[in-house]
Backbone as JSON, one array per atom type, in Angstrom:
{
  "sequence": "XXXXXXXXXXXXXXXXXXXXXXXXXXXXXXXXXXXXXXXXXXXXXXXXXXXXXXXXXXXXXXXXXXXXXXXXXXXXXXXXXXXXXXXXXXXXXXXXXXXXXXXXXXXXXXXXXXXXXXXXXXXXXXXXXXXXXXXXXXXXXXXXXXX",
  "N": [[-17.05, -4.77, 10.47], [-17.4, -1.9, 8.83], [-16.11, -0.4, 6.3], [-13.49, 2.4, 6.31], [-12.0, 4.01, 4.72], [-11.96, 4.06, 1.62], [-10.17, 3.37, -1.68], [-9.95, 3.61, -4.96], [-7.87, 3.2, -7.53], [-6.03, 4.62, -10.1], [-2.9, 4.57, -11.46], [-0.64, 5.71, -14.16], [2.53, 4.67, -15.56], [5.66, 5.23, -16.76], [7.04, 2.3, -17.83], [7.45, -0.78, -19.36], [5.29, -3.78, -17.98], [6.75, -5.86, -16.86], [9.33, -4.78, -15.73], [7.65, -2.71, -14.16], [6.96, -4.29, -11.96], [9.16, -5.85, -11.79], [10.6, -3.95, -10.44], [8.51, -3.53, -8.09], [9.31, -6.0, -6.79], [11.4, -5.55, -5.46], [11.73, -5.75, -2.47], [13.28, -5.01, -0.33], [14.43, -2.54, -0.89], [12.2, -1.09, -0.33], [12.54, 0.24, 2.15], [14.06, 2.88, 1.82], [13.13, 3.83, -0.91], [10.92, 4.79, 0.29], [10.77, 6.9, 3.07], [8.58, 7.28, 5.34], [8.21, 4.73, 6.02], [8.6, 3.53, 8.66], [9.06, 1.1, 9.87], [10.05, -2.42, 8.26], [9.05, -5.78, 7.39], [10.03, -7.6, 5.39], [10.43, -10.82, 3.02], [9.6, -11.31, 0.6], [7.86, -10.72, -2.77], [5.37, -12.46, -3.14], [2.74, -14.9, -2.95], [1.44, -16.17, 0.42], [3.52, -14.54, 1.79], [3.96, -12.44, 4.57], [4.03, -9.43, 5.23], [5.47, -6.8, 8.22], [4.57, -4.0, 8.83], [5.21, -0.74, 9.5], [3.64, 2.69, 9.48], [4.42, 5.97, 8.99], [2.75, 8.58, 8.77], [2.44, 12.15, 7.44], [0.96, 13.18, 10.26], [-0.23, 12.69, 13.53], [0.29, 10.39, 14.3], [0.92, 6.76, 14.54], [1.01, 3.81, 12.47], [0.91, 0.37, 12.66], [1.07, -2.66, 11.37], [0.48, -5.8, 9.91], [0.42, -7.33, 6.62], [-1.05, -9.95, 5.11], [0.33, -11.18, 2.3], [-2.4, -12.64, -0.33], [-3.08, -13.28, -2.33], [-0.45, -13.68, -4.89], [0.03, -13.3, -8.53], [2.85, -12.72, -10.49], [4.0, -10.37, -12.42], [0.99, -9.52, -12.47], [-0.76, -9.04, -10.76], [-1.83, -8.71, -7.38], [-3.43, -9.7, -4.3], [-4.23, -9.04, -0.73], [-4.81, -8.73, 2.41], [-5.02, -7.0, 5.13], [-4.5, -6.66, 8.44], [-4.35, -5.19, 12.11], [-3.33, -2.06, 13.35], [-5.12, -1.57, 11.23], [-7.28, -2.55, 9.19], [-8.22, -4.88, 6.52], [-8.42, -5.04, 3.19], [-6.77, -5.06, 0.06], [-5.76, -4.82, -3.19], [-4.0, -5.03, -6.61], [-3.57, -4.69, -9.72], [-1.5, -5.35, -12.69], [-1.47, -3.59, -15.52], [-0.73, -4.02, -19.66], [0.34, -0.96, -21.38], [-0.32, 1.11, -23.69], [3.28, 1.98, -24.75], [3.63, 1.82, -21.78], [2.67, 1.24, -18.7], [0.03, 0.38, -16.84], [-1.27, 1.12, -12.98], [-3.65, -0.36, -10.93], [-5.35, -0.26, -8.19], [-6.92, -0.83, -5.57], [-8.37, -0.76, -2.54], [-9.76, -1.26, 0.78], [-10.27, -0.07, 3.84], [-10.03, -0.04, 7.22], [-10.22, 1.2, 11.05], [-8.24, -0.73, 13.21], [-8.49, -1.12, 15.91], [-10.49, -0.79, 18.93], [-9.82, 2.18, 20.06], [-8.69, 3.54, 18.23], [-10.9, 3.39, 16.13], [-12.75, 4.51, 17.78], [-11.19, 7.2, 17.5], [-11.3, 7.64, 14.98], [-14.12, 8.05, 14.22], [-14.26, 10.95, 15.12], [-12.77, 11.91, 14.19], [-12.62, 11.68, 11.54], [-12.22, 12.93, 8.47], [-8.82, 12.91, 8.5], [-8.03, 10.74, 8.88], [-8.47, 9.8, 6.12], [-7.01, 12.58, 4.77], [-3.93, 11.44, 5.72], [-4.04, 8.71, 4.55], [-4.6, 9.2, 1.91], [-2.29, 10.93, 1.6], [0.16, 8.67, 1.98], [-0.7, 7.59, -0.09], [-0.12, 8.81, -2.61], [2.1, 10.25, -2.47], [3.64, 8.01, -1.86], [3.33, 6.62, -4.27], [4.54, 9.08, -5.98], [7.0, 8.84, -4.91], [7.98, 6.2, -5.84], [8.12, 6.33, -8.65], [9.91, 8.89, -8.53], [12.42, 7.21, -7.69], [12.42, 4.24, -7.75], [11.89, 3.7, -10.27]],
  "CA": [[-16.68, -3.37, 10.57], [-17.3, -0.93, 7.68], [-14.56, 0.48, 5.89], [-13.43, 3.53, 6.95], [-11.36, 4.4, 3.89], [-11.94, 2.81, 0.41], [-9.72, 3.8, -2.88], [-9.74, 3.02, -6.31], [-7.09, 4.47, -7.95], [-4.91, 4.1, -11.5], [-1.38, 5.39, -12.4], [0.55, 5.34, -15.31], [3.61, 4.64, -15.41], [6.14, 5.21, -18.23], [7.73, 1.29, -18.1], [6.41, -2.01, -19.03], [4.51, -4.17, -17.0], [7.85, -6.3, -16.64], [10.14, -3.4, -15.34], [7.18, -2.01, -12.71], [6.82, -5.28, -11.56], [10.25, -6.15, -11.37], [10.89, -2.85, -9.06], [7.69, -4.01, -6.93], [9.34, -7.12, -6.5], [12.29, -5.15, -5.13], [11.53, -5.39, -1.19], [14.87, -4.69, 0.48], [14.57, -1.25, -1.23], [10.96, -0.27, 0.22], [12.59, 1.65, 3.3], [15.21, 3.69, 0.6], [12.3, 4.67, -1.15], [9.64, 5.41, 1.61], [10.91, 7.48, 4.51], [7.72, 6.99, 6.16], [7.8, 3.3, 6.08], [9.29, 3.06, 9.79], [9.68, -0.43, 9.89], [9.69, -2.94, 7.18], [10.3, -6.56, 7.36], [9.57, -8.87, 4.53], [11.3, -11.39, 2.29], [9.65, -11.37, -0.99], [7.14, -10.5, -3.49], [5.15, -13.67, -3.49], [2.08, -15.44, -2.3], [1.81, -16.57, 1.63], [4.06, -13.94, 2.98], [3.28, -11.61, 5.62], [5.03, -8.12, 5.3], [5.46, -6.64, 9.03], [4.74, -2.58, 8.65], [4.96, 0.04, 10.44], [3.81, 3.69, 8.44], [4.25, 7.6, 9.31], [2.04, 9.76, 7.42], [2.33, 13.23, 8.48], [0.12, 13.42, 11.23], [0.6, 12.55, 14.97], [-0.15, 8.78, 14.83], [1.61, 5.84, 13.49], [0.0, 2.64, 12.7], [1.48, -0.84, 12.81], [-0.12, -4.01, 10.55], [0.52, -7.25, 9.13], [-0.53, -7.14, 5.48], [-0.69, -11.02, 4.48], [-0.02, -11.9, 0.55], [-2.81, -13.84, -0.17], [-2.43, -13.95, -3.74], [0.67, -12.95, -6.23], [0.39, -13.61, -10.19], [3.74, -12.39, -10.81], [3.4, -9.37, -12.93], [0.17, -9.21, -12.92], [-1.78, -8.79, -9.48], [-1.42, -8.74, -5.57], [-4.16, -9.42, -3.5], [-3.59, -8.87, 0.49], [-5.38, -8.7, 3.69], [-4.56, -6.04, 6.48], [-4.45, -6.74, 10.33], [-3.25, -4.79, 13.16], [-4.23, -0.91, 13.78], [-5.81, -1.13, 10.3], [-7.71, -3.81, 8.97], [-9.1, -4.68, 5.36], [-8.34, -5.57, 1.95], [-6.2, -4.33, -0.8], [-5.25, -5.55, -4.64], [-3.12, -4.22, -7.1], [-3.47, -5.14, -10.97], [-0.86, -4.49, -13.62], [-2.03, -3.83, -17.12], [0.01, -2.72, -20.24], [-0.99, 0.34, -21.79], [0.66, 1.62, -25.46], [4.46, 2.88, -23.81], [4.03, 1.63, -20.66], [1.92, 0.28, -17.76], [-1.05, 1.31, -15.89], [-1.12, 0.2, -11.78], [-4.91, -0.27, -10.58], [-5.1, -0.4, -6.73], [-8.45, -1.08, -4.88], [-8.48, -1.12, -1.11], [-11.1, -0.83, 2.2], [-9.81, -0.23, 5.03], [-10.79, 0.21, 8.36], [-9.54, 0.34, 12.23], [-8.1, -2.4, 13.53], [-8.7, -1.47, 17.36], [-11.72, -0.22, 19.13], [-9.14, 3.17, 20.6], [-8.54, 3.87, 16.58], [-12.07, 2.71, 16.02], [-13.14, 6.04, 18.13], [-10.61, 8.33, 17.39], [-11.24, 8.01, 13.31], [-15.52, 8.61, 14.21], [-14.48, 12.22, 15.27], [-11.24, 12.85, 12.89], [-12.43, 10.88, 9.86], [-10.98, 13.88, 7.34], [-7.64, 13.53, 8.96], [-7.58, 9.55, 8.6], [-8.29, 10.26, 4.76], [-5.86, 12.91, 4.61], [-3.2, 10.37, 5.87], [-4.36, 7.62, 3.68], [-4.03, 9.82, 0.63], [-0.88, 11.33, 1.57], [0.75, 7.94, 2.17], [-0.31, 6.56, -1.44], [-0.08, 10.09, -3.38], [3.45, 10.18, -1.72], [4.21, 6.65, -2.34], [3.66, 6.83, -6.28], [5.24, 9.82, -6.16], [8.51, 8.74, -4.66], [8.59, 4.9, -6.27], [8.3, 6.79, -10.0], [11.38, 9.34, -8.85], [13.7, 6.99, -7.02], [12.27, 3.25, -8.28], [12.09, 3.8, -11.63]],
  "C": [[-16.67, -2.78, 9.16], [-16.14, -0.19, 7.05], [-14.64, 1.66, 6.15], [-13.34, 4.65, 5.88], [-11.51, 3.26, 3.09], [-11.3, 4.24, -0.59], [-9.79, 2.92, -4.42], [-8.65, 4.18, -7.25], [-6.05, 3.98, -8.95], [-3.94, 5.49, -11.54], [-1.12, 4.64, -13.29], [1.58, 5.39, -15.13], [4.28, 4.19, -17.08], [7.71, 3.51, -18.11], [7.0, -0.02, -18.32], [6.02, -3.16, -18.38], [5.59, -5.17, -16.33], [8.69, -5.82, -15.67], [9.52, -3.08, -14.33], [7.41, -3.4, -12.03], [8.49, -6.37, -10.08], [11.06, -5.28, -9.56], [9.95, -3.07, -7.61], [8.33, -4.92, -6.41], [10.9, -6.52, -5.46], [12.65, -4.14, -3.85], [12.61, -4.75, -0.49], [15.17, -3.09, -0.01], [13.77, 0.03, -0.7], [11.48, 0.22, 1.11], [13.8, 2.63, 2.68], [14.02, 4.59, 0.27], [11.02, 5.23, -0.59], [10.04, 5.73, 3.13], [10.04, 7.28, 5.39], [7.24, 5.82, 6.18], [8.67, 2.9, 7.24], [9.74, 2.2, 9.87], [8.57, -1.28, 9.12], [9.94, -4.28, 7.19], [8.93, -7.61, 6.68], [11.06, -9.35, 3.67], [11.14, -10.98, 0.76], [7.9, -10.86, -1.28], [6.34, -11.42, -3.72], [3.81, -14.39, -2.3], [2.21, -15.75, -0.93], [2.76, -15.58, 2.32], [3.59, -12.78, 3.42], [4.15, -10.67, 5.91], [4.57, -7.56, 6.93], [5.38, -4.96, 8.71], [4.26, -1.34, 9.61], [5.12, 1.69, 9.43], [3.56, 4.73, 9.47], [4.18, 9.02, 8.95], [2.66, 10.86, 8.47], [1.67, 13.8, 9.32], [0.38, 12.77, 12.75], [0.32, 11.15, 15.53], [0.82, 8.24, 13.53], [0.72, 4.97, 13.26], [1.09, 1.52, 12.05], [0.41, -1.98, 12.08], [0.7, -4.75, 9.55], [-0.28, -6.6, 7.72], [0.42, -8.65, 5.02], [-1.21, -10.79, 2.86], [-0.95, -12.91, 0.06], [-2.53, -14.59, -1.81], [-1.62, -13.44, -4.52], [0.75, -13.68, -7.26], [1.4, -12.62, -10.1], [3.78, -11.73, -12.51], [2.26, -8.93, -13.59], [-0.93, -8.61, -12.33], [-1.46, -9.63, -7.95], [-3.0, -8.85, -4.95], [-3.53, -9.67, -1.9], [-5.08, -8.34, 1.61], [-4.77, -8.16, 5.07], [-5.03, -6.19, 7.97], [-3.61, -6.36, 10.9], [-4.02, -3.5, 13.37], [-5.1, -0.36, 12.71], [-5.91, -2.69, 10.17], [-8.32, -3.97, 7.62], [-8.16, -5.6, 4.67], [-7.96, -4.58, 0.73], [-5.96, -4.88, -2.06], [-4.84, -4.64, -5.6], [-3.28, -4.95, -8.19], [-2.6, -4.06, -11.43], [-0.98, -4.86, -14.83], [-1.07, -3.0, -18.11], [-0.9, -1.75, -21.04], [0.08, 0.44, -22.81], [1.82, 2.72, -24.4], [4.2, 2.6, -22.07], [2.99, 0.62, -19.89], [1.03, 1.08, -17.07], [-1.33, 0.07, -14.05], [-2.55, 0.25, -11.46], [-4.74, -0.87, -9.23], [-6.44, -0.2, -6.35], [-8.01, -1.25, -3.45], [-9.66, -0.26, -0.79], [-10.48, -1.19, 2.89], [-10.1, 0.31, 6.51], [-10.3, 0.22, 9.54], [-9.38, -1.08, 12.78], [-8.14, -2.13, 15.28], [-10.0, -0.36, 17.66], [-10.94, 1.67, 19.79], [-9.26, 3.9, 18.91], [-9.61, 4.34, 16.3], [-12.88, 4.44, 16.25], [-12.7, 6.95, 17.76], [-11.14, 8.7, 15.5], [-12.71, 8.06, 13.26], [-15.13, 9.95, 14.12], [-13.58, 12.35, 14.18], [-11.4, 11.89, 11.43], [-11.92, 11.51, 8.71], [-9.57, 13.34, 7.49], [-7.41, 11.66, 8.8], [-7.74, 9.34, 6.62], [-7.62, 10.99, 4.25], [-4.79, 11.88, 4.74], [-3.13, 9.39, 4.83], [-3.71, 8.05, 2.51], [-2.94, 10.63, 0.71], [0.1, 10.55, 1.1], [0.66, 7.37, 0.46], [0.02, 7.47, -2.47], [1.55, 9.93, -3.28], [4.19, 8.73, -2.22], [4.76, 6.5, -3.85], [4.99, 7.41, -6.55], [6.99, 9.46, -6.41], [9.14, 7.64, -5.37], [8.91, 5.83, -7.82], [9.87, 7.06, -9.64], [12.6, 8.6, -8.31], [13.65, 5.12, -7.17], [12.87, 3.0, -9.89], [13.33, 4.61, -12.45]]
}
């Protein structure tokens, strides 16, 4: 299946690569700082585990998915693998930068059911809106209420 939605995308962030890291690592907080993270259930920050998520952009669908950890260097990079009503591949490098840290995020992602599958042929804007709401939004909120 073709990706539906692919990003590449860098923030800065004014802490160093220690500090973001540390706050990434600081699961039990992700439904504090993401209202639209319905349901959340992981342990840790760390290779092998399998975060349970359930997200609700502003639009009239939810979506539900496993995103297994496949690999965590501890402050340095995440890779992960998405199954459920989305499906793909995501990774997250953290590099320092002079005063702080820069986050580099790569994903493709794609439906994970053939109902989805159809609905995001006709409304493909509106599954890209979503997408970029959810990570625009995300930043947004970890900077003012993480950091």
């Amino acid at each position: 299946m073709a990706a539906l939605v692919t990003s590449d995308r860098r923030h800065w962030f004014d802490a160093p690569p220690a500090v973001l890291w540390d706050r990434m690592a600081a699961v039990g907080e992700y439904r504090r700082w993401w209202p639209w993270l319905r349901s959340f259930d992981a342990d840790a920050l760390r290779s092998g585990e399998v975060w349970a998520c359930v997200v609700q952009p502003p639009l009239p669908y939810r979506l539900g998915f496993d995103l297994a950890l496949d690999e965590v260097v501890p402050r340095q990079a995440v890779r992960a693998t998405l199954s459920g009503d989305i499906v793909g591949t995501a990774a997250l490098e953290i590099s320092a930068l002079e005063g702080g840290s820069e986050l580099h995020l790569v994903s493709a992602l794609a439906p994970g059911s053939r109902t989805l599958e159809a609905v995001s042929a006709i409304a493909r804007p509106v599954a890209r809106i979503g997408h970029d709401w959810v990570l625009a939004t995300g930043i947004r909120q970890f900077r003012a209420r993480a950091l």
